[in-house]
TILUM-669177 format. One record per residue (C-alpha): residue number from 1; residue in one letter; y negated, x, z negated. Coordinates in nm, 3 decimals. Layout:
BEGIN
{nr:NUM | rest:A | v:Y | u:X | w:Z} .
...
//
This chain:
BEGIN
{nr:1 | rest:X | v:-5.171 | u:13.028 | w:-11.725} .
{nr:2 | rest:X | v:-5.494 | u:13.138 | w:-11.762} .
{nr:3 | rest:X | v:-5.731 | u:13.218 | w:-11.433} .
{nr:4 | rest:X | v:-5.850 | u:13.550 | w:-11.388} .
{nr:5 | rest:X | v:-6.248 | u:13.514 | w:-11.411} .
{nr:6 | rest:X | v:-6.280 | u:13.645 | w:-11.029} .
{nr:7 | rest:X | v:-6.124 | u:13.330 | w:-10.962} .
{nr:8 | rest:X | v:-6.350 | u:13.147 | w:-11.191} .
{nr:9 | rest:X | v:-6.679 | u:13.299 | w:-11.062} .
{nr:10 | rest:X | v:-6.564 | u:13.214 | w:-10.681} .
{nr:11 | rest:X | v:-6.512 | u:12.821 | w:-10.758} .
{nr:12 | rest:X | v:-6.845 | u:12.770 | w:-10.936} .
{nr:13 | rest:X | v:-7.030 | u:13.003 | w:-10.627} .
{nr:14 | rest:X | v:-6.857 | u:12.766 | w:-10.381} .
{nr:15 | rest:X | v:-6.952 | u:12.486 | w:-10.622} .
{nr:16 | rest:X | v:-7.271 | u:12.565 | w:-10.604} .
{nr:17 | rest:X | v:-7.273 | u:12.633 | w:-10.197} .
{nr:18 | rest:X | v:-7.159 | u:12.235 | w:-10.189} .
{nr:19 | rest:X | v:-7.428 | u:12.108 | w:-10.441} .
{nr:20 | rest:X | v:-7.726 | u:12.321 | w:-10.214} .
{nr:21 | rest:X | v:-7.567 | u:12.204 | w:-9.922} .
{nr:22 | rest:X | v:-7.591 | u:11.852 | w:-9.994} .
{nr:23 | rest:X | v:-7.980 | u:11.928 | w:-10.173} .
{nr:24 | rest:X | v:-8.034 | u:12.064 | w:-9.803} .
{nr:25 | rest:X | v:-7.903 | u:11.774 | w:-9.648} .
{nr:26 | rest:X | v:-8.090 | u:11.561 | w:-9.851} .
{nr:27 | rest:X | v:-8.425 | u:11.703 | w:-9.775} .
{nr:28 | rest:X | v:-8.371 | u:11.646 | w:-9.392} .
{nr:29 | rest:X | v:-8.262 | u:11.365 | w:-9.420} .
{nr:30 | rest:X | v:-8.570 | u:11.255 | w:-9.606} .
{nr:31 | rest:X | v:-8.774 | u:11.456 | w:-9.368} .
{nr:32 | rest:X | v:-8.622 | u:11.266 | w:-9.083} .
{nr:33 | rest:X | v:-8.700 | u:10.903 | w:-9.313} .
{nr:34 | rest:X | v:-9.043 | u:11.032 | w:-9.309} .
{nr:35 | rest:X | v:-9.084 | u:11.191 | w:-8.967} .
{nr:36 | rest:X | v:-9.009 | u:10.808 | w:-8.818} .
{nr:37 | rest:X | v:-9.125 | u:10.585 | w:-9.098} .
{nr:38 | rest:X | v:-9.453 | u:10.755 | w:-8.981} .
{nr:39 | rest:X | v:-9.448 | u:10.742 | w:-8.606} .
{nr:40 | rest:X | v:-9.346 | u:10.353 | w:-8.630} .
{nr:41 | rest:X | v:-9.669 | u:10.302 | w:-8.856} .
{nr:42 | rest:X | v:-9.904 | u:10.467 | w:-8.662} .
{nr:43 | rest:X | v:-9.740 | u:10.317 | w:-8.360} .
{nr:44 | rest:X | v:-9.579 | u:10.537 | w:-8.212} .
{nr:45 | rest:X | v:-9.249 | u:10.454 | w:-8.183} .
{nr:46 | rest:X | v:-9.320 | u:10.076 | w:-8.055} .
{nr:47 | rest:X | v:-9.091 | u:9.714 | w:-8.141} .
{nr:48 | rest:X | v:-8.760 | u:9.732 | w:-7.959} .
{nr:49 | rest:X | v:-8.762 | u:10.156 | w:-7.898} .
{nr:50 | rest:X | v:-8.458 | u:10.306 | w:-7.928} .
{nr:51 | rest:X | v:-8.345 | u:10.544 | w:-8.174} .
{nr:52 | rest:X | v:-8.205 | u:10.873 | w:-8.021} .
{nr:53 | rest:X | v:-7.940 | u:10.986 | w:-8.290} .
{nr:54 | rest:X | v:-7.858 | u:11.289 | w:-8.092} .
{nr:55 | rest:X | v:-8.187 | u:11.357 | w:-8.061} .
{nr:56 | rest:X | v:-8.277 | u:11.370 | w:-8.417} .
{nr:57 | rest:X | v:-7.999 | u:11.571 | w:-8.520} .
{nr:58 | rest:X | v:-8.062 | u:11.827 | w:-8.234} .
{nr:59 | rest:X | v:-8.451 | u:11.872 | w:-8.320} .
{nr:60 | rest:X | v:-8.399 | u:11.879 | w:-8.679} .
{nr:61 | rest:X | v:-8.077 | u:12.097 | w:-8.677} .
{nr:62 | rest:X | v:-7.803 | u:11.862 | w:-8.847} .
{nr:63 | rest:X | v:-7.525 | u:11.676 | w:-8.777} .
{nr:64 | rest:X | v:-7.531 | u:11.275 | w:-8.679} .
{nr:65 | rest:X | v:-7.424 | u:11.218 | w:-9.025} .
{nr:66 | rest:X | v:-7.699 | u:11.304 | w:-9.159} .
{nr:67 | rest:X | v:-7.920 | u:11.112 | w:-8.943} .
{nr:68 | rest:X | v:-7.718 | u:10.798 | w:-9.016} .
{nr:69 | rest:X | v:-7.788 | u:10.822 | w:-9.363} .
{nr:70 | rest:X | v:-8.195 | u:10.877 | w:-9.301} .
{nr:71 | rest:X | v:-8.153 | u:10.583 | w:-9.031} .
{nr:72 | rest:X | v:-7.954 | u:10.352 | w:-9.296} .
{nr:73 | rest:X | v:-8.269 | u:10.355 | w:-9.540} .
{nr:74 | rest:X | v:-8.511 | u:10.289 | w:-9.267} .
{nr:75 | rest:X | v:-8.288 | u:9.970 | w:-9.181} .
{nr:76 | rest:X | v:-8.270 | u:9.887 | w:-9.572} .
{nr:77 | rest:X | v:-8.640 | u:9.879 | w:-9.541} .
{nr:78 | rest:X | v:-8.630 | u:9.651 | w:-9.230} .
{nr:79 | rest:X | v:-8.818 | u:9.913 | w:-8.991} .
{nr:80 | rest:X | v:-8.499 | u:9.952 | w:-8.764} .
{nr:81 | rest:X | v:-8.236 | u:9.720 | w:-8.686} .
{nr:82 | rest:X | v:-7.830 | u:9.850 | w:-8.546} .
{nr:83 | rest:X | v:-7.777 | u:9.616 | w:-8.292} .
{nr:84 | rest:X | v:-7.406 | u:9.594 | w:-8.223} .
{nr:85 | rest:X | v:-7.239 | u:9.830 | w:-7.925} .
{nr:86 | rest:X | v:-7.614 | u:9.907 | w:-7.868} .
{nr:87 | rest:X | v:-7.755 | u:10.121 | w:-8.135} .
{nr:88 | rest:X | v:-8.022 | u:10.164 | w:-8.354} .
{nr:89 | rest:X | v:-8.401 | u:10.033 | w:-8.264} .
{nr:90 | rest:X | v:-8.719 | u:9.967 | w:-8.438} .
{nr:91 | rest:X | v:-8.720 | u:9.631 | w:-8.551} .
{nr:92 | rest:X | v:-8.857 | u:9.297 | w:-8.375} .
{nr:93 | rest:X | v:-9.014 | u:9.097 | w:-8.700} .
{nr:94 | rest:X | v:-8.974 | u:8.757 | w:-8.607} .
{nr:95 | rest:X | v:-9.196 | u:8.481 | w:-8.633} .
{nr:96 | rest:X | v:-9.113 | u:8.336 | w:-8.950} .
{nr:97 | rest:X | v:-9.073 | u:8.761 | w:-9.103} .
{nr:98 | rest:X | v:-9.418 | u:8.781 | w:-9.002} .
{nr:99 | rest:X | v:-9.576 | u:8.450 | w:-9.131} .
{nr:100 | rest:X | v:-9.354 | u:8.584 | w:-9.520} .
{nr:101 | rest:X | v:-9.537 | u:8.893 | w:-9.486} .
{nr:102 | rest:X | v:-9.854 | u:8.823 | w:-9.468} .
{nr:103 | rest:X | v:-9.814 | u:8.566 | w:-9.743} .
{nr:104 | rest:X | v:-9.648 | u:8.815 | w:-9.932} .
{nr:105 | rest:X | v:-9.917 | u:9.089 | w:-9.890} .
{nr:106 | rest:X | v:-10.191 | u:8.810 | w:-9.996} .
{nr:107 | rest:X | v:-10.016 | u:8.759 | w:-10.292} .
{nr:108 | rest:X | v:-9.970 | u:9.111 | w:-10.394} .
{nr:109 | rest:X | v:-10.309 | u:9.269 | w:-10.266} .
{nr:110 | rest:X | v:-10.499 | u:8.970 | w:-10.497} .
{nr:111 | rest:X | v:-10.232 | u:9.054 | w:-10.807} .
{nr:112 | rest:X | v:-10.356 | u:9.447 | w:-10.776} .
{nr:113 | rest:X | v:-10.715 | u:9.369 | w:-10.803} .
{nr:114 | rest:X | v:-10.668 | u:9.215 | w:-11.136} .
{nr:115 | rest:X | v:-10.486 | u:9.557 | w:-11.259} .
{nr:116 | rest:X | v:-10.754 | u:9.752 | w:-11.062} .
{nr:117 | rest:X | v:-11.079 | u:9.643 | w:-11.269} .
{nr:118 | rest:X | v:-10.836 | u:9.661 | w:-11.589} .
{nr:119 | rest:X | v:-10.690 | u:9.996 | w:-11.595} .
{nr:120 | rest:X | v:-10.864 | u:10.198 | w:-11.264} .
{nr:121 | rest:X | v:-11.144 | u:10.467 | w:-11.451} .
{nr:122 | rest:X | v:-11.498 | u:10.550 | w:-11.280} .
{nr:123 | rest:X | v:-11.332 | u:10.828 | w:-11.139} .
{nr:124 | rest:X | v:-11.104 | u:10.688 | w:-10.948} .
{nr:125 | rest:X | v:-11.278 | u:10.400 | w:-10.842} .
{nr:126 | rest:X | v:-11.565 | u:10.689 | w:-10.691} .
{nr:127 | rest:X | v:-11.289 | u:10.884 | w:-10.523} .
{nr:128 | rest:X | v:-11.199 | u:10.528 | w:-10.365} .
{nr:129 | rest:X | v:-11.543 | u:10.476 | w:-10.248} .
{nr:130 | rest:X | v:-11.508 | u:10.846 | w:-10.082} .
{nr:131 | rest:X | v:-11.223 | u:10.723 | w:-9.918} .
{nr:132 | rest:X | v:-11.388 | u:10.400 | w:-9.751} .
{nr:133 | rest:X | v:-11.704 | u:10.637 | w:-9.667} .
{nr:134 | rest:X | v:-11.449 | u:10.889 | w:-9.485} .
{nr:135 | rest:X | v:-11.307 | u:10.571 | w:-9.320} .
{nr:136 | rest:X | v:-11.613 | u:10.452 | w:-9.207} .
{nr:137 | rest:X | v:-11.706 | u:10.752 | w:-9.048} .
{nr:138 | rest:X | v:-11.438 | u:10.791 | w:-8.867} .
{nr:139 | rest:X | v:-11.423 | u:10.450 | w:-8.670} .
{nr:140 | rest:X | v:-11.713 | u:10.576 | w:-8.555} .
{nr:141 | rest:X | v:-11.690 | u:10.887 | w:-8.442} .
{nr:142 | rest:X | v:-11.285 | u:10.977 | w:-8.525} .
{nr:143 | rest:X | v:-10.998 | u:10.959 | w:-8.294} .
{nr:144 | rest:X | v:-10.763 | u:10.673 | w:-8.287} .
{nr:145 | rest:X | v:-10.438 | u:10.813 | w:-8.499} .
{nr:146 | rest:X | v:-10.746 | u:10.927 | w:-8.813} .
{nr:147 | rest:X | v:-10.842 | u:10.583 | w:-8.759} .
{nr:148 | rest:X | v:-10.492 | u:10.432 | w:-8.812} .
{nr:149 | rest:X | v:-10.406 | u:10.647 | w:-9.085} .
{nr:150 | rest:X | v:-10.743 | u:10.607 | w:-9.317} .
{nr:151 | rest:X | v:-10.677 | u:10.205 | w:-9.261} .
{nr:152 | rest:X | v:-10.326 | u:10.171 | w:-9.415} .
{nr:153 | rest:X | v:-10.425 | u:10.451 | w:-9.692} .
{nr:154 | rest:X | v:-10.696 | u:10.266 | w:-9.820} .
{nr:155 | rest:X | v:-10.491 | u:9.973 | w:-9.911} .
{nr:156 | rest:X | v:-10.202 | u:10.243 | w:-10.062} .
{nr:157 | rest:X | v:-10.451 | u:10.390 | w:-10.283} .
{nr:158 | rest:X | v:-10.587 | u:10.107 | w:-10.465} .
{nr:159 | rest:X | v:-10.288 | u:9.989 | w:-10.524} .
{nr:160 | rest:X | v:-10.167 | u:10.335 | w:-10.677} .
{nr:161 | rest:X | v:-10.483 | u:10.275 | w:-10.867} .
{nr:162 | rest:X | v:-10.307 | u:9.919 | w:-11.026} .
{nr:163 | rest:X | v:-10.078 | u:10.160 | w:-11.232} .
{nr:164 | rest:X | v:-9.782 | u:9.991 | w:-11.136} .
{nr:165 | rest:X | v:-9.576 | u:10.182 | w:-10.927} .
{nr:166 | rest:X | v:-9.334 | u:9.882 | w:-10.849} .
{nr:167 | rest:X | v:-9.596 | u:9.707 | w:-10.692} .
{nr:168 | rest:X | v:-9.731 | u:9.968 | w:-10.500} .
{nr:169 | rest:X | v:-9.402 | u:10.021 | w:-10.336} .
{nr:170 | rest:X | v:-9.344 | u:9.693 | w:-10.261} .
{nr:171 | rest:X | v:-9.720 | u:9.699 | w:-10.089} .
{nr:172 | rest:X | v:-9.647 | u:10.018 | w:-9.896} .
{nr:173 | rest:X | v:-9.305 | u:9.864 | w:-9.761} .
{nr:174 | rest:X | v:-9.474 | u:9.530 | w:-9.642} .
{nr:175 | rest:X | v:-9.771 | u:9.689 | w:-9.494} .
{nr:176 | rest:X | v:-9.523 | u:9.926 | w:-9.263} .
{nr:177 | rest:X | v:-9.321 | u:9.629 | w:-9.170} .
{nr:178 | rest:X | v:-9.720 | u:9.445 | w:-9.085} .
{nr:179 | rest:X | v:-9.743 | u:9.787 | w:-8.854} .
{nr:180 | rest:X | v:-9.459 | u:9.653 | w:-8.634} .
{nr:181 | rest:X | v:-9.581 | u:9.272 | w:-8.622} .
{nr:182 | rest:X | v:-9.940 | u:9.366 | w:-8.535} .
{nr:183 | rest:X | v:-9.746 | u:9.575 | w:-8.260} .
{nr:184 | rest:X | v:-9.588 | u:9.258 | w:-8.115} .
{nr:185 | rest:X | v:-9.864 | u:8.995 | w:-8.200} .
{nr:186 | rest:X | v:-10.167 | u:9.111 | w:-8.188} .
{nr:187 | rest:X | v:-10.389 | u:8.985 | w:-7.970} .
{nr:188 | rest:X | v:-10.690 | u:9.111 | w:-7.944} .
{nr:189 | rest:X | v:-10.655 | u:9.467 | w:-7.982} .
{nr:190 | rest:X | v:-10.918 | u:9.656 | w:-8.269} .
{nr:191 | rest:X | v:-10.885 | u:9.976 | w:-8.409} .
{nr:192 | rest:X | v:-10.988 | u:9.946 | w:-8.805} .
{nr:193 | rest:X | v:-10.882 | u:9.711 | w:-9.068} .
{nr:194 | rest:X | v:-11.220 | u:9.650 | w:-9.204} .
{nr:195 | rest:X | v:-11.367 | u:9.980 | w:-9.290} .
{nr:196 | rest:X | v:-11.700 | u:9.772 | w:-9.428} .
{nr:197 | rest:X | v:-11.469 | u:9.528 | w:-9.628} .
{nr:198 | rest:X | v:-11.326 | u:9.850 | w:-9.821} .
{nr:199 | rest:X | v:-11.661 | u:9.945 | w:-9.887} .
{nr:200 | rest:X | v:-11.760 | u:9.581 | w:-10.040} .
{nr:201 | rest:X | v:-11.472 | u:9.530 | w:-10.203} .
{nr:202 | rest:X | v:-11.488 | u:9.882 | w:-10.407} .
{nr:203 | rest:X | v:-11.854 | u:9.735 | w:-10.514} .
{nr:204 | rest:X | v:-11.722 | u:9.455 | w:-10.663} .
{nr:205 | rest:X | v:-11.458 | u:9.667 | w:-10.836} .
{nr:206 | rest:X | v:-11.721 | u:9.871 | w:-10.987} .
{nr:207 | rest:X | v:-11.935 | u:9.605 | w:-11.123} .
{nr:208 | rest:X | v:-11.545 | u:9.417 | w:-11.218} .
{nr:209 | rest:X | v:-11.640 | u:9.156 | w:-11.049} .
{nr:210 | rest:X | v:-11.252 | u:9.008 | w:-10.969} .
{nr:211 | rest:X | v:-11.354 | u:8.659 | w:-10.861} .
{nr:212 | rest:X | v:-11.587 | u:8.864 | w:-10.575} .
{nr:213 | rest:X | v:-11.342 | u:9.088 | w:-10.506} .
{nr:214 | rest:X | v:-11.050 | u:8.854 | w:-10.441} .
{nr:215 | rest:X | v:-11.284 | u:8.709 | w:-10.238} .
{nr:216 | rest:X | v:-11.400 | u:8.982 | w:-9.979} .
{nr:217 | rest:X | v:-11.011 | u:9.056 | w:-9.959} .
{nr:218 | rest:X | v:-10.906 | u:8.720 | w:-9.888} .
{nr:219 | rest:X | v:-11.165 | u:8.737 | w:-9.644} .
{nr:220 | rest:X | v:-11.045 | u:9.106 | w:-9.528} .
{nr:221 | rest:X | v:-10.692 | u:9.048 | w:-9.508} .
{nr:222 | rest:X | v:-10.823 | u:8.674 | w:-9.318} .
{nr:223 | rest:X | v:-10.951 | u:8.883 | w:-9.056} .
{nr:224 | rest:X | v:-10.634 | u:9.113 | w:-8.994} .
{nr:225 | rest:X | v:-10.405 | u:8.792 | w:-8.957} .
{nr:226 | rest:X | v:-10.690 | u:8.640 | w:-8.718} .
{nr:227 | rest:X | v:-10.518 | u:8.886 | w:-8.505} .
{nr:228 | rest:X | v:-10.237 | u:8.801 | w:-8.427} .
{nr:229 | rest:X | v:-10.095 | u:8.490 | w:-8.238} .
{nr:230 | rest:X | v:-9.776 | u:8.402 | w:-8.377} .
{nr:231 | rest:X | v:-9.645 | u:8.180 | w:-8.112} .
{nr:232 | rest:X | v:-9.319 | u:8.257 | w:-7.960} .
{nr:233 | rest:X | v:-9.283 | u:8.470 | w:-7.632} .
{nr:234 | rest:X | v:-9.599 | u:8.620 | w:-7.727} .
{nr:235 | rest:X | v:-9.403 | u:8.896 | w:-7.860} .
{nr:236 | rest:X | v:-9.209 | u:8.940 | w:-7.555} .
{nr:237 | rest:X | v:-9.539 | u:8.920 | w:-7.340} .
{nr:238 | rest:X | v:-9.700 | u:9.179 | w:-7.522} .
{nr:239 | rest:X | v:-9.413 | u:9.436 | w:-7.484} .
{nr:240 | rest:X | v:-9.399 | u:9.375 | w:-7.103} .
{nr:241 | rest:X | v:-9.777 | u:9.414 | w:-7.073} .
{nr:242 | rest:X | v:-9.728 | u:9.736 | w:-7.245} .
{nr:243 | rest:X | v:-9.429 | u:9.866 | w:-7.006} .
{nr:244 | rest:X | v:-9.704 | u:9.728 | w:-6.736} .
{nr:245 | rest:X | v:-9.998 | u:9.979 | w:-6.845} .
{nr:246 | rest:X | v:-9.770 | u:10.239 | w:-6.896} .
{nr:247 | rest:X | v:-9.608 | u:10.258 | w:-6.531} .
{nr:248 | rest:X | v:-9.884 | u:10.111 | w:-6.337} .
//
């Protein structure tokens, strides 16, 4: 038996209804991915917070669903961790995470530099200079989230400017996980990552100069893991000095 096309045309309009639906649910669920992803990286949402599923889903207007699925990438990408009967909280990088990280990023960061002098043009490379002038600035006379946010972009951009888009995930993944052990290690408290290294390490990129580039980034990145104090308990001390300043 054939169906009648009024019956045809109402399956493909509820077909349709499902696919935007899910399209919909999508899109808040990567809103929520991005929402969090960026409070834990500007600091926000510290080590060890919990994540408020009901929360979520009530600010953002879906169902808990949802929110599991934009939670379930963020713990694929090691930035929260379900603890069991407890819930969902921003991960604790260990000791040892921390110590593979910042090996990793060396490795990566020195890797880009190479495909940097190769393949960035003039261009770019001037619009990267703007960047590290803007950054400058604003140590100086910005407020601390600008700060934060010009910091980790720096390091995003050139890598963007590698033309390997591979790599420059991998780079933007490891630096947000960094955001969380700086969090628990660091000890001595500063709020730039260098803003005159970027500056001398786009100069030797414009004279392709990779030996003096790896160089001032060795030095750079050096500097950031001077930082930190990767002993144990000094993760725990740190988040109890922080409960300390904020209730005293």
């Amino acid at each position: 038996m054939k169906k009648s096309r009024g019956t045809s045309n109402k399956a493909t309009s509820a077909a349709n209804k499902a696919i935007n639906s899910a399209d919909s649910h999508d899109d808040v669920s990567e809103r929520i991915r991005m929402t969090l992803a960026a409070a834990i990286g500007e600091g926000a949402l510290t080590p060890g917070t919990k994540i408020l599923e009901e929360a979520i889903a009530e600010h953002f207007g879906v169902s808990r669903t949802v929110v599991r699925g934009a939670l379930g990438v963020l713990e694929s990408d090691h930035l929260l961790e379900r603890k069991r009967n407890r819930g969902t909280f921003v991960a604790e990088p260990s000791i040892e995470q921390a110590r593979n990280l910042f090996e990793a990023r060396r490795r990566i960061e020195s890797l880009l530099l190479e495909f940097v002098i190769a393949r960035a043009t003039p261009e770019q490379l001037n619009a990267l200079e703007i960047l590290a002038d803007e950054e400058e600035q604003t140590h100086h006379h910005g407020d601390e989230k600008s700060k934060t946010v010009l910091s980790g972009k720096f390091h995003i951009v050139l890598a963007e400017l590698a033309g390997n888009p591979v790599l420059t995930e991998m780079l933007a993944k490891i630096v947000a996980r960094l955001s969380l052990v700086m969090s628990l290690y660091e000890e001595k408290r500063k709020d730039d990552c260098g803003a005159d290294h970027h500056r001398m390490i786009v100069t030797a990129l414009k004279a392709k100069d990779l030996i003096k580039a790896r160089e001032l980034m060795d030095h750079h990145l050096a500097d950031i893991e001077g930082r930190v104090r990767l002993t144990e308990g000094h993760g725990d001390r740190n988040s109890f000095l922080s409960v300390l300043e904020n209730f005293s």
